[in-house]
N, C-alpha and C positions, 0 to 999 in steps of 0.2 A: 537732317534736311536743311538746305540753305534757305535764308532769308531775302536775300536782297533780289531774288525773282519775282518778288510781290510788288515790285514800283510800277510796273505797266498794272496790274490790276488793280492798286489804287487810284489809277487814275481814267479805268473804264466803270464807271459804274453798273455792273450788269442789270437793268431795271424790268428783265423780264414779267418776274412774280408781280411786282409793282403796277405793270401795264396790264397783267393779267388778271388783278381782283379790280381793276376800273373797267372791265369787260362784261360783268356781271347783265348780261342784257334780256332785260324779260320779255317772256313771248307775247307777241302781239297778231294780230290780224291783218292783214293787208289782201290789196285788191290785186295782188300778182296776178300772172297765169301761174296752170298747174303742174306743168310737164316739161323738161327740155324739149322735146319736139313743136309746143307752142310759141317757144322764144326764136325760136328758127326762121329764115326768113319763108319764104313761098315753095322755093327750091331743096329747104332741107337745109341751107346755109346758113353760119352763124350771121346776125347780123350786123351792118356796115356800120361805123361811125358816123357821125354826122356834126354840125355843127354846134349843137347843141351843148350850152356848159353846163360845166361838173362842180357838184357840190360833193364834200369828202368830211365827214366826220369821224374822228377820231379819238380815242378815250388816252387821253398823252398821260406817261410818269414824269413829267417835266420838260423846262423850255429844251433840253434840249430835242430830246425827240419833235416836238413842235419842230420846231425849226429845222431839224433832218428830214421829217415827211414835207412840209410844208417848200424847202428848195427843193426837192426833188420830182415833185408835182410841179412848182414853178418850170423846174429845165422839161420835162415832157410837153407843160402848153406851150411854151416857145417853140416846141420841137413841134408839134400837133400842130399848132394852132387852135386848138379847143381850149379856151375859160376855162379853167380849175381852181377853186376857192377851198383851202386848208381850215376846217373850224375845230379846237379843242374843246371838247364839250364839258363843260361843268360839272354836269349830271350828265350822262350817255346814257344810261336806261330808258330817263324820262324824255329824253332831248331826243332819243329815236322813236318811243313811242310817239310822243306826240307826230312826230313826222307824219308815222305810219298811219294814225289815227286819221290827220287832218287829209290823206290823202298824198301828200305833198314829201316822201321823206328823204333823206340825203342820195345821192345816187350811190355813192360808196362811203365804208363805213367799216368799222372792227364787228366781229361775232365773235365770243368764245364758245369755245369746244360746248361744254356743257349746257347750252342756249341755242346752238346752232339747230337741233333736227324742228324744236319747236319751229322756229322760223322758215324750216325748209316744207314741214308740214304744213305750215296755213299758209304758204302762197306768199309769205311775203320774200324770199329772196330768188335772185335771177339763176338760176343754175346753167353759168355761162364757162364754168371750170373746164368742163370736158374740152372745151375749143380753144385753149392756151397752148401754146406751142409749146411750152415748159410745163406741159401737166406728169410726164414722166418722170421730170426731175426732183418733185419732192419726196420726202420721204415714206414710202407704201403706207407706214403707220399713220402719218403725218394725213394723206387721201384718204385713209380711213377713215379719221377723225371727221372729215368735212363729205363723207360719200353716204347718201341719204336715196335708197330705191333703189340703188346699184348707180349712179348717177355724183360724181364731182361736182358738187354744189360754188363752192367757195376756194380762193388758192389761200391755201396758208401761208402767213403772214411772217411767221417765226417761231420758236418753241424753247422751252425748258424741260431740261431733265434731273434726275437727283442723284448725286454722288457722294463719295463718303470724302465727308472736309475735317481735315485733320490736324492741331494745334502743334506746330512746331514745336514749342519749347518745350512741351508737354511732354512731346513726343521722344526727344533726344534726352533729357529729365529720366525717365524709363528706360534710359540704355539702349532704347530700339533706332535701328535703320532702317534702309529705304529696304534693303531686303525682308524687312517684316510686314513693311503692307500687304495688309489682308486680302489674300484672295478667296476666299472658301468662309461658310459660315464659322466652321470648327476655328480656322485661326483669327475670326472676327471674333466670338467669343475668347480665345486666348490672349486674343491683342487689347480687348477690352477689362480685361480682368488686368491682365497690367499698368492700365494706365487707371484702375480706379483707385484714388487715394487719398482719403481725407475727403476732403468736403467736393472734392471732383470724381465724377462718374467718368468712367472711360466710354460712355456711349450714350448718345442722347436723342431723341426725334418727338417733332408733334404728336399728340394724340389723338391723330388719323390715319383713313384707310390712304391720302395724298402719299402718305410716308410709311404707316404698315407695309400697304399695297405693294412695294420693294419687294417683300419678303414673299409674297405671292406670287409676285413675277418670276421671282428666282427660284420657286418649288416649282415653279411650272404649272401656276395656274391663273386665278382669275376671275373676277364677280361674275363677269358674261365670257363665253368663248362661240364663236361662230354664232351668234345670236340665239347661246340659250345658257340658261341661268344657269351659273357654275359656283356660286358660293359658298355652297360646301360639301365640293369636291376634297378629297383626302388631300389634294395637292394645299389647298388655302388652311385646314386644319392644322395641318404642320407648321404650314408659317407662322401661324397667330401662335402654335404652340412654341415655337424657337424665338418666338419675339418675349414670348411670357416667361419663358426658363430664363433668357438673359435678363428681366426684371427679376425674378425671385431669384436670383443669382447677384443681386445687388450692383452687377456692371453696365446696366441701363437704365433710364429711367425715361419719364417724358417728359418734355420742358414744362409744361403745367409742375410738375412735382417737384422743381428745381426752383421755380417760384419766377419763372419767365414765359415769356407769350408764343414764344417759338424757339425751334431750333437755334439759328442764329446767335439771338439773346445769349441762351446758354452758352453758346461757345464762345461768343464773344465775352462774355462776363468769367471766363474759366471756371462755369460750372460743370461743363465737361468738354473731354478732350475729343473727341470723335461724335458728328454729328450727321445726320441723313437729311442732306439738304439739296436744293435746288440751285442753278448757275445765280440767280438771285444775291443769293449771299455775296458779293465781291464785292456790289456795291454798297451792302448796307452794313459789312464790318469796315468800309474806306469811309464808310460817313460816322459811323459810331465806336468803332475799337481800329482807330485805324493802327494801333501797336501790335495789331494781334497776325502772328505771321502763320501761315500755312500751307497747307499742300492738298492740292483735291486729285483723290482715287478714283476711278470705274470701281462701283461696289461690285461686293466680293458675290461671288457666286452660288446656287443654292445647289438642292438635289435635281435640278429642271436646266441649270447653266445658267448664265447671265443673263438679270433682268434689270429694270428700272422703268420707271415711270414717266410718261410725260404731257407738258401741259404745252396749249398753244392756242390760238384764235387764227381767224381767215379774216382773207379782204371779200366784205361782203358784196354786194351789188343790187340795188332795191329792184323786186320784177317791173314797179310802176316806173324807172329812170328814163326819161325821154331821151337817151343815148345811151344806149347799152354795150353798141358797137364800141362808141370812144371809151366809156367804164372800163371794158374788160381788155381795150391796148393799153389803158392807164395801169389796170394791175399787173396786167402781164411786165410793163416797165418796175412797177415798185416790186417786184418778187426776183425781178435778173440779181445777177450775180454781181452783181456792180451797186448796184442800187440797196441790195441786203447789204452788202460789206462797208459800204457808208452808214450803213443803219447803225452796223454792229460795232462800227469806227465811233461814231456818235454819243449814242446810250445802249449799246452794250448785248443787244441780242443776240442769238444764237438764227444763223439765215436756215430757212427751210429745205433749201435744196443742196442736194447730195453733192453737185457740183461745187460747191461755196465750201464746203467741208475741208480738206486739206490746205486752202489760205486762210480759212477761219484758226485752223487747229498752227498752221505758220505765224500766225501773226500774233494769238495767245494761247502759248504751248501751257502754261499753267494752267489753263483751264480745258486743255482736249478733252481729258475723261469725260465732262460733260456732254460733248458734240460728240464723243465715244458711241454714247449709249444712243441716239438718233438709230443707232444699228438694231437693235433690237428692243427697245422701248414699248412701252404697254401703254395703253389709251385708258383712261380712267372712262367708265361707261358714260356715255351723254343720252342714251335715249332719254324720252319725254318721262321726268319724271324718277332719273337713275337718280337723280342729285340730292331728292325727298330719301330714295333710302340708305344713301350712303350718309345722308346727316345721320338716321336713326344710327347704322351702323359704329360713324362717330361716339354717338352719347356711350352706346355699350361697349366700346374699347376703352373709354375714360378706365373702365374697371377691369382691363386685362389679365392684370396681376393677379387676380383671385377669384376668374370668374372660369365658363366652361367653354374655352374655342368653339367646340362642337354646337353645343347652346346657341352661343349669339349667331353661327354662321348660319342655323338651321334656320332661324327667324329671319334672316338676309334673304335666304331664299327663299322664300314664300312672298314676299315682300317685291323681289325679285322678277319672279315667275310672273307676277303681277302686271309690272310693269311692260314687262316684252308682252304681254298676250296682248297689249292696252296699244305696241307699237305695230304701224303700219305695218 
């Protein structure tokens, strides 16, 4: 595998994951309305813009992003003629709670996935998605994520996916080629078993369901499927069991047990060669190991075919914004194809819509696999309340290696079943 195709990716910092844990937004209350049909004008019509200015708060990975949302909200009010004021917020949790509290909160604003149903249940965000002219072009999974009653709440904003990132030197070290990426679990365990050696694992990933979860996609399964508790269906058993034979197999491990805080870490430190990681990583081995050369795969496939995971936020819109009509032509501007692609020019995201996809994947062919998996990507559950059991879930995969698949998924589900009976 050659090296010298890494100089565009050291110099995009991909800051997806970055942007996505300062997204972390707790549910709060507000004095929305309740129903798309109430945000409608008289007629059934969305409603008109108006003069009214816009406030946009956003949870920034750095000036640069600041500065990419902030001109591009600039060229729209020039273009509108509507006030739009860019604020990065310090704290975004607290800095929208309070909003919503006092009454008074930003008119637009980042959700993540995992926060959103909260918000769309107590009435605090405008569910103005379905009325965007580019609501077909995001990705179905992507509408998922943000579709709450059967109802497009939010347009999403951008997303990450997780692919298999692969250490060059490691790799050609091991006498392997391009012809040996792993497509199939069977030759990921074979390609891993190769590359473990000495004090490097040939395969590494966090000690969660964020990066298990992979392996459940690719059985063909799933915490939730069609809104009912699936965790432990024969399909997720196998995974968590193919994920544990390659630990008691000695050619994986988890970055916790490598004696680092994530994926990344490891691979950047060469504590192993092969990692399940998110588009994230480009920018934080160009800030921290920027010698370390590589090559990112579309993971290999399961018993179920191609899976992967993915994370994202939307552009929210408060129900209380005394211009709702100007909000939602402001997002419908920052989600085009032009406006994502400066995004992505900038600091480094992956744009949402399907359209963007083939100059995304022209512009950084090293990283398509990632924009790959947009095709068939898995939503990690967000109803109210998934997050509580996928932490539990978390604590008892710390102990994979020697515990009983069957066991911890049974306790998922009940846990599970819980939750959805608890959702609208």
């Amino acid at each position: 595998m050659t090296t010298d195709k890494h100089t565009r990716i050291r110099r995009t910092a991909l800051a997806a994951a970055v942007t996505a844990a300062a997204l972390a937004l707790a549910g709060c209350g507000g004095s929305g309305f309740s129903s798309a049909a109430d945000e409608s004008g008289a007629d059934g019509a969305p409603q008109e813009a108006t003069e009214a200015p816009l406030t946009v708060l956003i949870g920034s990975s750095g000036a640069a992003e600041t500065k990419a949302v902030t001109d591009s909200v600039a060229a729209w009010s020039e273009d509108s003629g509507i006030d739009a004021e860019v604020t990065a917020a310090s704290d975004l949790v607290q800095q929208l709670s309070q909003g919503f509290a006092s009454g008074n909160p930003a008119d637009v604003f980042y959700v993540s996935a995992d926060q959103f149903a909260g918000y769309a249940a107590n009435g605090s965000l405008e569910p103005y998605a379905e009325d965007l002219g580019n609501k077909d072009d995001f990705y179905p999974a992507l509408r998922e994520a943000f579709t709450y009653e059967d109802t497009l709440y939010c347009a999403p904003k951008d997303f990450s996916t997780l692919g298999l990132v692969i250490n060059d030197k490691l790799w050609d070290d091991a006498g392997l080629t391009e012809a040996d990426v792993p497509t199939t679990w069977e030759e990921l365990a074979d390609t891993a078993e190769k590359l473990t050696s000495g004090s490097t694992v040939g395969l590494a990933f966090s000690p969660e369901f964020q990066r298990l979860g992979a392996f459940a996609a690719q059985a063909g399964g799933g915490l939730v499927t069609d809104g009912t508790a699936t965790a432990n269906s024969a399909e997720n058993v196998e995974a968590l069991a193919y994920a544990q034979r390659l630990m008691k197999d000695g050619v994986a491990k988890y970055s916790s047990e490598l004696g680092s805080g994530w994926g990344g870490e490891a691979f950047g430190k060469g504590q192993a060669a092969m990692v399940i990681e998110g588009n994230w990583i480009a920018g934080a081995l160009s800030n921290d190991f920027p010698d370390v050369d590589y090559t990112v795969a579309e993971l290999p496939a399961g018993p179920g075919g191609k899976g992967t995971l993915q994370f994202t936020n939307c552009w929210g819109i408060a129900a209380d914004s005394d211009n709702v009509g100007g909000a939602r032509e402001l997002v419908e501007h920052l989600t085009s194809v032009d406006s994502q692609m400066a995004f992505a020019q900038a600091f480094g995201v992956m744009p949402s819509v399907q359209s963007a996809a083939d100059q995304w994947s022209a512009e950084y062919p090293d990283l398509a696999p990632f924009i790959a998996g947009g095709e068939y990507a898995q939503n990690v559950p967000a109803q109210p309340g998934a997050s509580d059991v996928i932490g539990e879930l978390n604590a008892q995969l710390e102990s994979l290696k020697t515990a009983d698949p069957q066991k911890i998924l049974d306790t998922v589900q009940g846990d599970m079943e819980a939750v959805l009976q608890d959702t609208p």
